[in-house]
C-alpha positions as YAML, in Angstrom:
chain: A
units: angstrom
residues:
- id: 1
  name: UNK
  ca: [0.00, 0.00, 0.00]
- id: 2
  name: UNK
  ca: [1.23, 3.41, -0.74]
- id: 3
  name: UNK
  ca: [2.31, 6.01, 2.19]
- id: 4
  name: UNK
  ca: [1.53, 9.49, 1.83]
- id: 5
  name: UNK
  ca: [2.29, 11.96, 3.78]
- id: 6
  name: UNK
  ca: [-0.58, 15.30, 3.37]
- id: 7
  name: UNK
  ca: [1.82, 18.18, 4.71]
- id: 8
  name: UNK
  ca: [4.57, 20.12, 2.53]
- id: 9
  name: UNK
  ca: [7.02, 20.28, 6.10]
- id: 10
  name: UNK
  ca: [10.44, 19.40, 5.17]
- id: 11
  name: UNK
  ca: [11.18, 18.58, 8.91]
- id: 12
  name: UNK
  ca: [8.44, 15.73, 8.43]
- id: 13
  name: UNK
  ca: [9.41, 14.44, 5.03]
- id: 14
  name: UNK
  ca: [13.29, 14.53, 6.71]
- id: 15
  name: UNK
  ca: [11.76, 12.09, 9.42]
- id: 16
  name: UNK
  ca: [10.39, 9.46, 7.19]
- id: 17
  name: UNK
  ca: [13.55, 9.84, 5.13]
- id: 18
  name: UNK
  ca: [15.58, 9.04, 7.74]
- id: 19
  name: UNK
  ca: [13.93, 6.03, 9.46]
- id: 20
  name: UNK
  ca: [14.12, 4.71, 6.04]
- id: 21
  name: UNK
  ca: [10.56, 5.26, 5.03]
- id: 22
  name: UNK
  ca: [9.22, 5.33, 1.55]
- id: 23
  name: UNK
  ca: [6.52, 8.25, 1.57]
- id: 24
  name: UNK
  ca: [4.78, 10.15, -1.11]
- id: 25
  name: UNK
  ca: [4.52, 13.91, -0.63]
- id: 26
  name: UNK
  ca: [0.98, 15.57, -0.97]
- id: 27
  name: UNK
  ca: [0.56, 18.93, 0.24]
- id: 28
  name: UNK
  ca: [-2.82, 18.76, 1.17]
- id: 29
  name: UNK
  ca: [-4.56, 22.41, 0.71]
- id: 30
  name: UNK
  ca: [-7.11, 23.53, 3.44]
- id: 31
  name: UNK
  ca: [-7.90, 26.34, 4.51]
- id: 32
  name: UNK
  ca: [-6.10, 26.05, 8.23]
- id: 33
  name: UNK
  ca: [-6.83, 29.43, 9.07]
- id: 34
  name: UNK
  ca: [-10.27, 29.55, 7.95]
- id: 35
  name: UNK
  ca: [-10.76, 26.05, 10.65]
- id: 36
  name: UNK
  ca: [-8.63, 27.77, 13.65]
- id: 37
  name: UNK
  ca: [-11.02, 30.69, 13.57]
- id: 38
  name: UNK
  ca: [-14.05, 28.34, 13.44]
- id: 39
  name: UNK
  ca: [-12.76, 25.75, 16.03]
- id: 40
  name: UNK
  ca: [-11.34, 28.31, 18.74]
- id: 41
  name: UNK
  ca: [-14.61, 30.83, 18.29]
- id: 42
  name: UNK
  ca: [-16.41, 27.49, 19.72]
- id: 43
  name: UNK
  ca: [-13.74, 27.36, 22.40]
- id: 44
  name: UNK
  ca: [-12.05, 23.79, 21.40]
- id: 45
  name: UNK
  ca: [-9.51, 22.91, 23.43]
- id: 46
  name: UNK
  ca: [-5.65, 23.12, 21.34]
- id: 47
  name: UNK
  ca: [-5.49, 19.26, 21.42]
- id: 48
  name: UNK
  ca: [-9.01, 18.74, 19.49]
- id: 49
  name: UNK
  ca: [-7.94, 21.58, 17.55]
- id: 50
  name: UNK
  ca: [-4.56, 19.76, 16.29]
- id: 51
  name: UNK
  ca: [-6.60, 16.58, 15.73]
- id: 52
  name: UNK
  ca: [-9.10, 18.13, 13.68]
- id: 53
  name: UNK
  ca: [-6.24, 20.17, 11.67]
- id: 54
  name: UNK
  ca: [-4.27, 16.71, 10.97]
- id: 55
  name: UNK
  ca: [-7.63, 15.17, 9.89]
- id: 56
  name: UNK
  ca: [-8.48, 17.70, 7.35]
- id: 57
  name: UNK
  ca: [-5.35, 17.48, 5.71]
- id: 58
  name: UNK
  ca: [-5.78, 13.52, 5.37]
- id: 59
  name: UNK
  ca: [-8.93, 13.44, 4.87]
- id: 60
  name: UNK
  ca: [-8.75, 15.83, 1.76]
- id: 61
  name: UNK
  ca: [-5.53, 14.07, 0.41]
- id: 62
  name: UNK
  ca: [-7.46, 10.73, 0.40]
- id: 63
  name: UNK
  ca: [-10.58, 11.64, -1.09]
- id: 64
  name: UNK
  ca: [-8.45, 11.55, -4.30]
- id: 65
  name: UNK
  ca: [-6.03, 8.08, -3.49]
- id: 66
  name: UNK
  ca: [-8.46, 5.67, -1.70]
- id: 67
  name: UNK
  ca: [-5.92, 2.73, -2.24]
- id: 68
  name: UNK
  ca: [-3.42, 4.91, -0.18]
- id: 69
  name: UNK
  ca: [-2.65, 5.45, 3.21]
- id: 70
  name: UNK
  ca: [-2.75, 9.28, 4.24]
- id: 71
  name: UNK
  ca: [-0.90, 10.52, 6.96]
- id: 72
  name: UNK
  ca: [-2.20, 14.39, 8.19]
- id: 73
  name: UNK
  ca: [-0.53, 16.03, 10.58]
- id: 74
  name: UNK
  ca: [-0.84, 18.77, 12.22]
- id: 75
  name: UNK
  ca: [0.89, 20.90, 15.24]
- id: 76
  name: UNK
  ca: [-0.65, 23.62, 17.96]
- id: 77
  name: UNK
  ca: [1.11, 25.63, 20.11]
- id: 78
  name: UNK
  ca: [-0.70, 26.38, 23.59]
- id: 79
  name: UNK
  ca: [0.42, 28.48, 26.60]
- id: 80
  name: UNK
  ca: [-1.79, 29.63, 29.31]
- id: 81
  name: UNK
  ca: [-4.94, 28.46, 27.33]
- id: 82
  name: UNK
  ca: [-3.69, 30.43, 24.22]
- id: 83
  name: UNK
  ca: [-2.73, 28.67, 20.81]
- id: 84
  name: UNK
  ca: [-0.16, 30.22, 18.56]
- id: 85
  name: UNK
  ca: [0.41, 30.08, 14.87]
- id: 86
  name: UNK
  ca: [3.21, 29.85, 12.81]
- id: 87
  name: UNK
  ca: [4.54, 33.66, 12.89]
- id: 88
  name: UNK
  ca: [4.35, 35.83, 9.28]
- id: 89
  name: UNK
  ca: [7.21, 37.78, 9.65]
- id: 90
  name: UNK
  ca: [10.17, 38.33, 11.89]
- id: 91
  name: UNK
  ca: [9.00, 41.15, 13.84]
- id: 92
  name: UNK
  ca: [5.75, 38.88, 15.22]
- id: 93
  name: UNK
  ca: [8.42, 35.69, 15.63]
- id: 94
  name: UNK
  ca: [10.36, 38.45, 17.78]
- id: 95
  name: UNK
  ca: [7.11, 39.55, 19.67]
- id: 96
  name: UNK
  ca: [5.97, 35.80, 19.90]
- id: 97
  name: UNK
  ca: [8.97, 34.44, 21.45]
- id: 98
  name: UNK
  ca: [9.04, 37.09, 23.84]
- id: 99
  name: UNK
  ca: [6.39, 36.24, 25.08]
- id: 100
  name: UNK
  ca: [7.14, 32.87, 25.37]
- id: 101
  name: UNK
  ca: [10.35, 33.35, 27.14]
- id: 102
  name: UNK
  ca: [11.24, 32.98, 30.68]
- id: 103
  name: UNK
  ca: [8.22, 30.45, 30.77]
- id: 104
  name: UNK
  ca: [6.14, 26.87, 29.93]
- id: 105
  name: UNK
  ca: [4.54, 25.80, 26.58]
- id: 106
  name: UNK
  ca: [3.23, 22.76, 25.10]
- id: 107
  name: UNK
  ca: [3.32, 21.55, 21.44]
- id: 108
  name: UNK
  ca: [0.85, 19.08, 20.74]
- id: 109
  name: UNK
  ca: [1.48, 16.89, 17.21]
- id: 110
  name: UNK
  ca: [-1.36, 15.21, 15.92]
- id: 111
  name: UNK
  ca: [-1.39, 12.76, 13.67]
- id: 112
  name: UNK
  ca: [-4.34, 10.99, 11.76]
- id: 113
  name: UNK
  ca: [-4.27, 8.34, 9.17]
- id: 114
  name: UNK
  ca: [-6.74, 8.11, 6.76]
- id: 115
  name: UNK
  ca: [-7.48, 4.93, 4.42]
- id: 116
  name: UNK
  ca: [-10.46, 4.52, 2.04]
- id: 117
  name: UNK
  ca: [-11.21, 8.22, 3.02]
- id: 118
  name: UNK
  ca: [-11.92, 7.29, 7.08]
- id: 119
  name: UNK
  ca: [-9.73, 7.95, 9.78]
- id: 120
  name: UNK
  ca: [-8.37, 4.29, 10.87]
- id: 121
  name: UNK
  ca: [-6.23, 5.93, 13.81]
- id: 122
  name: UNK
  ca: [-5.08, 8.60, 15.29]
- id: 123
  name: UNK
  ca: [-2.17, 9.94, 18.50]
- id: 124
  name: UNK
  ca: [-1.54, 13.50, 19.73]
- id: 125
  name: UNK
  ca: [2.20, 13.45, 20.86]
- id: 126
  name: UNK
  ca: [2.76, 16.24, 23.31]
- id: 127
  name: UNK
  ca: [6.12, 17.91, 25.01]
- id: 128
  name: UNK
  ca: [6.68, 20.25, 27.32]
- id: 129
  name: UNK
  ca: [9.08, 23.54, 27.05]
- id: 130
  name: UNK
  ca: [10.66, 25.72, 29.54]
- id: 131
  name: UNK
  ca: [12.24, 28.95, 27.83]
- id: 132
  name: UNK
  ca: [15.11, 30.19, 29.66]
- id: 133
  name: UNK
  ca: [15.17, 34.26, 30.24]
- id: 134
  name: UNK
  ca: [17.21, 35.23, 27.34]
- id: 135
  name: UNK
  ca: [18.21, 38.82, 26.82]
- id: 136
  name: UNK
  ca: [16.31, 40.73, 24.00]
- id: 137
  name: UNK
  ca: [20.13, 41.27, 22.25]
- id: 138
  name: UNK
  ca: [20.34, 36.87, 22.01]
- id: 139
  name: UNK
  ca: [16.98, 36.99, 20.56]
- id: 140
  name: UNK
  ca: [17.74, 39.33, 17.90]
- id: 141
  name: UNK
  ca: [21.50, 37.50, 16.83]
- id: 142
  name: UNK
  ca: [19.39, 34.22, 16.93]
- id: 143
  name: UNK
  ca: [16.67, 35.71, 15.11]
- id: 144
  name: UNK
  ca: [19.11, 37.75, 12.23]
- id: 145
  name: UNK
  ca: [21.18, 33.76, 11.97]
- id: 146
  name: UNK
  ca: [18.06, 31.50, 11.71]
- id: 147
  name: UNK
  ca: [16.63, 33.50, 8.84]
- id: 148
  name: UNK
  ca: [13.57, 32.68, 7.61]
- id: 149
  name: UNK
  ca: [13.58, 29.13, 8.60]
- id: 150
  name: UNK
  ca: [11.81, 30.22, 11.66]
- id: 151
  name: UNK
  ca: [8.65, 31.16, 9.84]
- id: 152
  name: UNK
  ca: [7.52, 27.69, 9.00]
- id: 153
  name: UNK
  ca: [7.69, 26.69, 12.87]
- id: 154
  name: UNK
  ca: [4.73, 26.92, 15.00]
- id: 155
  name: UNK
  ca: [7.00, 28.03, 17.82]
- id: 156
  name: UNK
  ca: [9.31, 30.29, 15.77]
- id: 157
  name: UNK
  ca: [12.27, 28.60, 16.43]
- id: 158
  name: UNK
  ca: [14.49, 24.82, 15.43]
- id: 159
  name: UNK
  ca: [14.90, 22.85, 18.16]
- id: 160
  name: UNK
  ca: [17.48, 20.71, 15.82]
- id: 161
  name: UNK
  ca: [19.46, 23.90, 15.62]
- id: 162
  name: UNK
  ca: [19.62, 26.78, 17.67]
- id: 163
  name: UNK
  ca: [16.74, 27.27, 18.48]
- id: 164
  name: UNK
  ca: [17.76, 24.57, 21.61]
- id: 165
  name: UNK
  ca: [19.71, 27.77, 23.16]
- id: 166
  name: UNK
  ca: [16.09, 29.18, 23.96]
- id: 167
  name: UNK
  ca: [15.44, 26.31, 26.40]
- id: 168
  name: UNK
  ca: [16.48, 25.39, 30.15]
- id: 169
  name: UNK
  ca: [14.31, 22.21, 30.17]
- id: 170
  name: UNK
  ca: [12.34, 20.17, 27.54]
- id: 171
  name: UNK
  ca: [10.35, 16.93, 28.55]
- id: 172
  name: UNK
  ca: [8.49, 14.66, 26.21]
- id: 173
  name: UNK
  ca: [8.54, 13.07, 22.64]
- id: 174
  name: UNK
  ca: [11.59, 14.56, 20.74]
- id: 175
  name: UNK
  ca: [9.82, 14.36, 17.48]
- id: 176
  name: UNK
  ca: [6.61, 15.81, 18.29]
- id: 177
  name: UNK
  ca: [9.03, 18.57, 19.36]
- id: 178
  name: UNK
  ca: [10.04, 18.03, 15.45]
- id: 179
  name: UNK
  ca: [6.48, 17.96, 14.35]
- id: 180
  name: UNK
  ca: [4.93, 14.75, 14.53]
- id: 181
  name: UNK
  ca: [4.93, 11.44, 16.74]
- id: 182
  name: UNK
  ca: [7.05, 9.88, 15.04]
- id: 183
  name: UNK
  ca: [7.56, 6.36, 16.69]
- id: 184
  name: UNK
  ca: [3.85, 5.64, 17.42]
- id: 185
  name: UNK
  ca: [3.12, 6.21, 13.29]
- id: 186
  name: UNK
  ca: [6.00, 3.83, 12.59]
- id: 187
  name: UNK
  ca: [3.89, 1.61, 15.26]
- id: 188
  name: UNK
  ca: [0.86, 1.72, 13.55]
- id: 189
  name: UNK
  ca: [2.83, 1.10, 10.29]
- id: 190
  name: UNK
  ca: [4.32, -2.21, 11.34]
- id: 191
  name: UNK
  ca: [1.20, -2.99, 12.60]
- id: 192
  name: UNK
  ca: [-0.70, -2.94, 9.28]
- id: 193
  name: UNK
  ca: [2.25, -5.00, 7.77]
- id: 194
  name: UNK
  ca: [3.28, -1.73, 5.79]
- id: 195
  name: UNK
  ca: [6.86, -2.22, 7.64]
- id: 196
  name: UNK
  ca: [9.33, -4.98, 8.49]
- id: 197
  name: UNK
  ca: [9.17, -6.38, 12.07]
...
């Protein structure tokens, strides 16, 4: 059975690669901002919210490949009840991490996989991050080095780079950090035979 994966990260397609895994790539277009505004005007929590956002994405991929299976994923940001987004432009990445620093945040990473067009299963890896209290001149050097690269990250920054100078303590699933659980997908892979025991 083909894999695809419904998401145009790099960081995801990077996983697969790496574990070895053949996947198709499938950007799967949705309106995401369009189902954030619906979804958190009806007060959803962030993990339903990441769940619905990973489902979209598979389910719309698989409506057109029903002898495939879809992976969506999605990833939410939440501190203090609030969700962010990925930031559009440096200056709300700046204004976004500082308000992130010096404190706690979750990232939740949802994944849903989607065969025949139905959701057959689905796992929300979360992790928890600490942000040291960096000085508003670090931010800026880390900021002016990481380039734009920080603009397709829900939290604004690489944990795989340097990005891990923002933290004092991280706890939880490394690759949900990276944007998606990882190991439980390759789980449900080897359980439908799709991968060597």
């Amino acid at each position: 059975m083909k894999i695809i994966l419904a998401s145009a990260s790099k960081a995801r397609a990077a996983m697969f690669r790496d574990a070895g895994v053949a996947v198709e790539i499938m950007p799967a277009r949705v309106d995401e901002d369009a189902i954030k505004q619906s979804f958190r005007a009806e007060g959803v929590s962030p993990r339903d919210l990441a769940d619905v956002l990973a489902e979209a994405k598979a389910r719309r991929v698989g409506a057109g490949h029903a002898d495939a299976l879809v992976i969506g994923v999605d990833q939410v940001l939440v501190t203090e009840g609030q969700t962010f987004d990925k930031p559009k432009d440096h200056a709300e990445a700046r204004t976004q991490l500082l308000h992130l620093r010096g404190g706690s945040h979750e990232l939740l990473s949802a994944a849903v996989i989607v065969v025949g067009g139905a959701p057959v299963w689905r796992h929300i890896g979360v992790a928890r991050l600490t942000m040291r209290p960096f000085t508003e001149d670090f931010l800026d050097a880390y900021l002016d080095a990481e380039g734009d690269s920080i603009l397709s990250t829900v939290g604004g920054y690489r944990i795989e780079g340097r990005g891990a100078q923002l933290f004092s303590r991280i706890s939880g699933d490394y690759f949900s950090i990276l944007g998606m659980p990882l190991l439980e997908v390759l789980g449900y892979l080897r359980a439908r035979n799709l991968l060597i025991e």
